[in-house]
C-alpha positions in Angstrom: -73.8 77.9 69.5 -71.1 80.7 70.7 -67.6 80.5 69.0 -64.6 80.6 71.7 -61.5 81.2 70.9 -58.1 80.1 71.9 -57.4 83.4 73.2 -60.2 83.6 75.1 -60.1 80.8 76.7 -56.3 81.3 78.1 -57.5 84.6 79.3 -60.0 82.8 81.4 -57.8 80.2 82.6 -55.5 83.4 84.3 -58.6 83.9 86.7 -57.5 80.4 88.2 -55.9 79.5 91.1 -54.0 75.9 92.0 -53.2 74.7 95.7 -51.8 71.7 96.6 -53.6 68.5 97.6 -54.3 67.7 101.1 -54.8 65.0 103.6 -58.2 64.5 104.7 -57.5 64.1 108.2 -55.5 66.6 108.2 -58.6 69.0 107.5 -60.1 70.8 110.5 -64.0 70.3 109.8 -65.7 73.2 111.5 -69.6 74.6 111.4 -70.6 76.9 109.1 -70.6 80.0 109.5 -74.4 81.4 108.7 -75.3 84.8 108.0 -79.2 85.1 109.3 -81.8 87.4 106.7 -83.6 87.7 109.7 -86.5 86.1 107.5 -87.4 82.7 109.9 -89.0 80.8 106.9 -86.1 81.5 104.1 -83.3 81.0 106.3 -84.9 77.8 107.6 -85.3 76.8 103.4 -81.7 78.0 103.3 -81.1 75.4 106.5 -80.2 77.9 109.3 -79.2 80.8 107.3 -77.0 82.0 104.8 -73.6 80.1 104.6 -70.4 82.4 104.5 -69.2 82.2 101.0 -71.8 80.4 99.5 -73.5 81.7 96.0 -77.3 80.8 95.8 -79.0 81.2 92.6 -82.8 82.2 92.9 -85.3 81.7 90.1 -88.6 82.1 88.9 -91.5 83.8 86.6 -90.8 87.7 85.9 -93.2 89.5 88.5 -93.0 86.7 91.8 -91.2 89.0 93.5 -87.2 87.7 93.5 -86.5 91.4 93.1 -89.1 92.0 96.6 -87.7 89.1 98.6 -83.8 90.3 98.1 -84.5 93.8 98.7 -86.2 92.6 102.3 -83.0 90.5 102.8 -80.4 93.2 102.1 -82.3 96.0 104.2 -82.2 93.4 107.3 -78.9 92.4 107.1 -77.7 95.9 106.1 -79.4 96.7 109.6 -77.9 94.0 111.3 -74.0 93.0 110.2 -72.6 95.7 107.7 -72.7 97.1 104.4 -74.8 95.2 101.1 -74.3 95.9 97.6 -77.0 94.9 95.2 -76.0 94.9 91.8 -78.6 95.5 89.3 -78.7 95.3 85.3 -81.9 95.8 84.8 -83.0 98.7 87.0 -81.9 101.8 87.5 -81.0 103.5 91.0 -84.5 105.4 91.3 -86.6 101.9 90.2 -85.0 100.5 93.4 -85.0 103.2 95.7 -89.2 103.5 94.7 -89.3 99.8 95.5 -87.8 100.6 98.9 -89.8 103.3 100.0 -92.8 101.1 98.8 -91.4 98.7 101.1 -90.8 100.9 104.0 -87.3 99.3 104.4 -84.3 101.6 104.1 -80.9 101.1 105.6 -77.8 103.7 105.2 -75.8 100.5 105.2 -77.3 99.7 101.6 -75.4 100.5 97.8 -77.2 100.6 94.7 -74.9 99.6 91.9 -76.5 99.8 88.4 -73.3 98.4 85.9 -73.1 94.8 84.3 -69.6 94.6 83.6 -67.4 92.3 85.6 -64.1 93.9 86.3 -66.3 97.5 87.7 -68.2 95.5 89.8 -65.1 93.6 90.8 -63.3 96.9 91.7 -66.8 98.4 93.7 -66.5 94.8 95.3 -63.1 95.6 96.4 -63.8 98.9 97.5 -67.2 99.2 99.5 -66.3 95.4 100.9 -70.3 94.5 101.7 -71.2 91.7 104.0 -73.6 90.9 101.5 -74.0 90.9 97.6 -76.9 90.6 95.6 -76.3 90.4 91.1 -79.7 91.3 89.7 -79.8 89.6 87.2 -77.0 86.9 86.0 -78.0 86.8 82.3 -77.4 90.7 82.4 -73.6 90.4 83.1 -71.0 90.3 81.1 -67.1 89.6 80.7 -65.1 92.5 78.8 -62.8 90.1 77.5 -65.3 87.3 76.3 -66.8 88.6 72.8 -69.7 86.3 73.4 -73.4 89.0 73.9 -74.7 88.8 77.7 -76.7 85.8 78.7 -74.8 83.1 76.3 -72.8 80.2 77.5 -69.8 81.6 77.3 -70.9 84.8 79.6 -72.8 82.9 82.0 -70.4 80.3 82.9 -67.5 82.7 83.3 -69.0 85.3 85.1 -70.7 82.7 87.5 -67.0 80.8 87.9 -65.0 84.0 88.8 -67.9 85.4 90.9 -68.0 82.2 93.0 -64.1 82.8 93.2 -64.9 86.2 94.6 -67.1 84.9 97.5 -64.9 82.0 98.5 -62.0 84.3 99.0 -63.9 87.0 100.6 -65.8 84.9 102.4 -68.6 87.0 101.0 -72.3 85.6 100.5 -74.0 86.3 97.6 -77.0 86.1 95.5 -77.7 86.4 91.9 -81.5 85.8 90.4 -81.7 84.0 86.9 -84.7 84.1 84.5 -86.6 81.0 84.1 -87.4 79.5 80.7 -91.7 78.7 79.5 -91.0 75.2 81.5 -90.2 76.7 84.6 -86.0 75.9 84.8 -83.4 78.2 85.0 -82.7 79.9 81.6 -79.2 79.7 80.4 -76.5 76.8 80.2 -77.1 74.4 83.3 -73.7 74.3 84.6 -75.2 77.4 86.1 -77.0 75.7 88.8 -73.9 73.2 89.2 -71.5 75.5 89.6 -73.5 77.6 92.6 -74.0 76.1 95.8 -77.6 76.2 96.4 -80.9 76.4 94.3 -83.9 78.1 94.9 -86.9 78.4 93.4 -89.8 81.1 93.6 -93.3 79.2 92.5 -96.9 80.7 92.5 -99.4 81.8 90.6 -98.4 85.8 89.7 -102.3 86.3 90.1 -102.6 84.9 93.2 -101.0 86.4 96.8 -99.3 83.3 97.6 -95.5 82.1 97.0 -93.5 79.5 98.0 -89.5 79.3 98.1 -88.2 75.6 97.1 -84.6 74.6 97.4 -84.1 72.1 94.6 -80.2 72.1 95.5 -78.5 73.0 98.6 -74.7 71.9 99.5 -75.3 73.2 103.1 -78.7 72.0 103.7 -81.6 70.1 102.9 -83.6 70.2 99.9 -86.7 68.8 102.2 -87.7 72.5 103.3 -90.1 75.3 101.5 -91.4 78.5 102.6 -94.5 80.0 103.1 -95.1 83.6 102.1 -97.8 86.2 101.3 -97.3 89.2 99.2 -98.9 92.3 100.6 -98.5 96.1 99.6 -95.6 95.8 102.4 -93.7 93.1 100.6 -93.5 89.8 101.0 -94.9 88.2 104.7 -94.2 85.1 106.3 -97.4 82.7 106.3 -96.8 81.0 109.7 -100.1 78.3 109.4 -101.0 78.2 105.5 -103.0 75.2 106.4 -105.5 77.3 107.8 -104.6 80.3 105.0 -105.4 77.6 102.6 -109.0 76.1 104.1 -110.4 79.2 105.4 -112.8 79.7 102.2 -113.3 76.3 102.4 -117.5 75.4 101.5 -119.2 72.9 103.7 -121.9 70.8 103.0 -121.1 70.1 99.7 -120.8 67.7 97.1 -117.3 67.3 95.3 -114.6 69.0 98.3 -112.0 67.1 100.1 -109.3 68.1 102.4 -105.8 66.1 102.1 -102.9 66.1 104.0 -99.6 67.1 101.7 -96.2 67.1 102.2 -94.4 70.0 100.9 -90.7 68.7 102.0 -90.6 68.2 105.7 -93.5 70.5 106.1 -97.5 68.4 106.4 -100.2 70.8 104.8 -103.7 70.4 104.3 -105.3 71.4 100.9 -108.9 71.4 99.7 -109.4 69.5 96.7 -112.5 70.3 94.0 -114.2 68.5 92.0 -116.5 68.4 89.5 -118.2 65.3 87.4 -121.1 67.0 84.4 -122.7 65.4 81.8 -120.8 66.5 78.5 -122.1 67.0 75.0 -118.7 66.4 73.5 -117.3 63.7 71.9 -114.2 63.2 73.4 -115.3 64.3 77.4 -112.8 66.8 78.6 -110.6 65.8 81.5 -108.9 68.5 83.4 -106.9 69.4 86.5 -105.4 71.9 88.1 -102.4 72.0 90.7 -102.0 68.0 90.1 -99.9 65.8 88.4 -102.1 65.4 85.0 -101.4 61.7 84.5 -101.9 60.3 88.0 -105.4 62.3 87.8 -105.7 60.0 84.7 -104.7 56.9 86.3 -107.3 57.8 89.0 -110.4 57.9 86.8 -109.1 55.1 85.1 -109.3 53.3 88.1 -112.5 54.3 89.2 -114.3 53.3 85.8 -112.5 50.0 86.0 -112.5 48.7 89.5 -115.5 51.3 90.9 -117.6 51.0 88.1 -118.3 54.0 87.8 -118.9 55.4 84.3 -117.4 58.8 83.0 -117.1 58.0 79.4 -119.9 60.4 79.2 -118.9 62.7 81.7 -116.5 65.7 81.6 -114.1 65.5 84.6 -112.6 68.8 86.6 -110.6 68.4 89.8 -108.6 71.6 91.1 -106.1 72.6 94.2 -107.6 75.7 95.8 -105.1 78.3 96.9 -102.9 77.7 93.8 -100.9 75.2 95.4 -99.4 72.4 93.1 -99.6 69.0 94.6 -97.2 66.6 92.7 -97.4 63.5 95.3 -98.7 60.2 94.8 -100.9 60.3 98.4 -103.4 63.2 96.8 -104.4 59.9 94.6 -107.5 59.4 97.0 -108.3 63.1 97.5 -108.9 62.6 93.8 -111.3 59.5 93.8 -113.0 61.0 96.6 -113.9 64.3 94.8 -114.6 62.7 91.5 -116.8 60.2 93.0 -118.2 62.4 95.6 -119.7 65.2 92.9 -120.6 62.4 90.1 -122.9 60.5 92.8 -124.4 64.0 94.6 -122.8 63.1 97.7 -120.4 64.8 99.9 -117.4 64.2 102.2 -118.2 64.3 105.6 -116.5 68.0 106.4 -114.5 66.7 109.8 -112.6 63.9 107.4 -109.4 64.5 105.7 -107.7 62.0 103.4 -105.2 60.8 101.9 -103.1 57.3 100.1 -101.5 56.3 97.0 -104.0 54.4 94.7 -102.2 51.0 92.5 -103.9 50.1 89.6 -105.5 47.2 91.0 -107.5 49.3 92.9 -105.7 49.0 96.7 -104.3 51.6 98.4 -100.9 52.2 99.1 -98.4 52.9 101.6 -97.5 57.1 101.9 -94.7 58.4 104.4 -94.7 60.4 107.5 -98.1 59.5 108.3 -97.8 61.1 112.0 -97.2 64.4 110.2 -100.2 64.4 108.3 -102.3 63.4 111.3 -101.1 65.7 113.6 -101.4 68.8 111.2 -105.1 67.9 111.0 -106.1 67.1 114.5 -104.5 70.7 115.5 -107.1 71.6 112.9 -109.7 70.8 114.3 -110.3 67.7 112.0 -111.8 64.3 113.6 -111.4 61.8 111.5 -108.6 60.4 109.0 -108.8 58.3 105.6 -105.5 57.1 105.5 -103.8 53.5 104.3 -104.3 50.3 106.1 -100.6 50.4 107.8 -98.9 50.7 111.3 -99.2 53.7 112.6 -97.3 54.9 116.1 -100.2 57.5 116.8 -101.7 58.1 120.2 -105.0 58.9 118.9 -107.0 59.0 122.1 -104.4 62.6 123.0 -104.4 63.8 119.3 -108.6 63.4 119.4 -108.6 61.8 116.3 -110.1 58.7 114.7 -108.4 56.7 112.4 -110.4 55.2 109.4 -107.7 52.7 107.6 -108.4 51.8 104.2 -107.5 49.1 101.5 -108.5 49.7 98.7 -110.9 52.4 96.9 -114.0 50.8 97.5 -113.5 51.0 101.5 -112.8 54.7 101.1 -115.8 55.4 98.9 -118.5 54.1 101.6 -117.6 56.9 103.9 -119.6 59.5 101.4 -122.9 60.1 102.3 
């Protein structure tokens, strides 16, 4: 709790501005204007590019690489539209010029600003004029003339408000990164991802080479798009088929692996899924996953104990996403009855199959969308035959080379291990 007084809350009410209301038809509606990073996968996350005057907040785990990804973006479009100021609070001038010349990406047309207060960064706004801004990071900033420390309420949500007044006047688009909390949000009041235009998160696994840029909020776009990058000793590189990034260490011939066909927002995927059913000498049987939704992968074996009969009370469970992918939808449901049963019986998916279905509790299985997606992702992997729900389905399979093995309920899906 931040105390705010009466004076300081009249001093922030001089920041606004009042206009008049007006007509809506007498509004001319126009296309936005979109600044491109020259980065195919974020601008298509950011739907086309970066919107004139828009403020996008980016998030995630210290160490993903936010810092990586913005330096990339400024250097292209300081090489391509004008000057870029990045703003930084927690680095100093030489951190970021190291992390450049690491990069191999240095533009003239780039200005290294290492303050946190509002009105000097105002002024150096005023002055250098960028086509670009990036604030590095927003709980670093401050007010002079709110007492609150950097990174309360207070701070946050007044910096954010007149910063947001700065681009809409300017036209000028801008950045700012936010740290993220144990649970993965945005740290800090949430009116901060209110008052910003668009959302975006960095995910993956800091041990791993493999990210992925989410838009959970986007006023100009979708929130149906993610992209696919790899991080190298060059930065962060576009992954153009991570289908075949994520199956190429895939085992064949054995017991307890599955492919399924994902969606990641608009985007079909295939993943391998693992398994692995032992006998356990516990008294409670440990049941884990990793990369799924932990309580559908309990609904799962509950199902196959009840409706399958097969019995795990003694067994201990493990079923991972290779690739450290997280797969939160309900049509992985029969990758995971496929790989549990597969390694608790010995036998295997046939390795040209890919699957995938919502499981109810009765047993059936259930409806998924964009069912051409997923087929067509794995016929142009070379896959032959698909597990899928018992549904209409306007495929041409005899062009895609693909058979189609519809399924009701568990059981159906079950008799295709051998």
């Amino acid at each position: 709790m931040v105390e705010e007084s009466a004076m300081e809350n009249k001093r922030a009410d001089a920041f606004k501005s009042f206009t008049a209301a007006q007509d809506i038809l007498s509004i001319k509606g126009s296309m936005e204007n979109r600044l491109s990073t020259r980065i195919p996968e974020l601008d298509r996350v950011l739907g086309g590019g970066i919107v004139n005057g828009s403020l996008v907040l980016l998030g995630g785990v210290p160490g993903i690489g936010k810092s990586t990804l913005l330096l990339q973006v400024s250097n292209n479009i300081a090489a391509a539209e004008g000057k870029v100021l990045i703003v930084s609070g927690e680095e100093s001038a030489k951190q970021i010029k190291m992390r450049a010349d690491r990069l191999g990406r240095i533009s003239s047309n780039q200005f290294i600003l290492c303050e946190t207060d509002f009105d000097y960064i105002k002024d150096q706004i005023e002055e250098i004029n960028p086509a670009f801004l990036v604030i590095d990071s927003i709980q670093t900033m401050f007010c002079s003339d709110i007492s609150s420390a950097p990174g309360s309420v207070s701070q946050v949500r007044e910096f954010t408000g007149r910063l947001l007044r700065i681009a809409k006047k300017r036209g000028l688009p801008t950045f700012i990164v936010g740290h993220v909390t144990k649970g993965g949000s945005i740290a800090g009041p949430k009116i901060l991802e209110h008052i910003v235009d668009t959302v975006l998160y960095f995910e993956g696994d800091t041990h791993r080479n493999y990210r992925i840029v989410r838009a959970v909020k986007n006023r100009f776009g979708s929130t149906n798009e993610i992209g696919m990058f790899e991080m190298t000793s060059k930065g962060l590189t576009e992954v153009v088929n991570p289908s075949a990034l994520f199956l190429a260490e895939r085992p064949t011939g054995a017991s307890g692996s599955v492919v399924v066909a994902t969606m990641e927002g608009k985007r079909p995927l295939l993943v391998e899924l693992q398994g692995l059913v032992s006998k356990s000498y516990l008294n409670v049987p440990r049941r884990l996953c990793s990369g799924l939704d932990f309580n559908r992968f309990s609904l799962v074996l509950a199902v196959l104990e009840k409706k399958m009969g097969l019995h795990l009370e003694r067994y201990d469970v493990y079923v991972n996403v290779t690739g450290g992918i997280k797969v939160v939808e309900p049509a992985a449901d029969l990758g995971i009855a496929l790989v549990a049963a597969s390694s608790h019986r010995d036998k295997k998916v046939p390795d040209d199959i890919v699957a995938f279905g919502e499981i109810g509790l009765a047993g059936e299985v259930r409806f998924v969308n964009q069912i051409d997606k997923r087929v067509v992702e794995a016929a142009g992997l070379g896959f032959k035959k698909v597990i899928l729900p018992s549904q209409d389905v306007d495929i041409n399979k005899k062009e895609l080379g693909v058979e189609l093995l519809p399924v009701r309920t568990v059981y159906e899906a079950l008799e295709y291990l051998n």
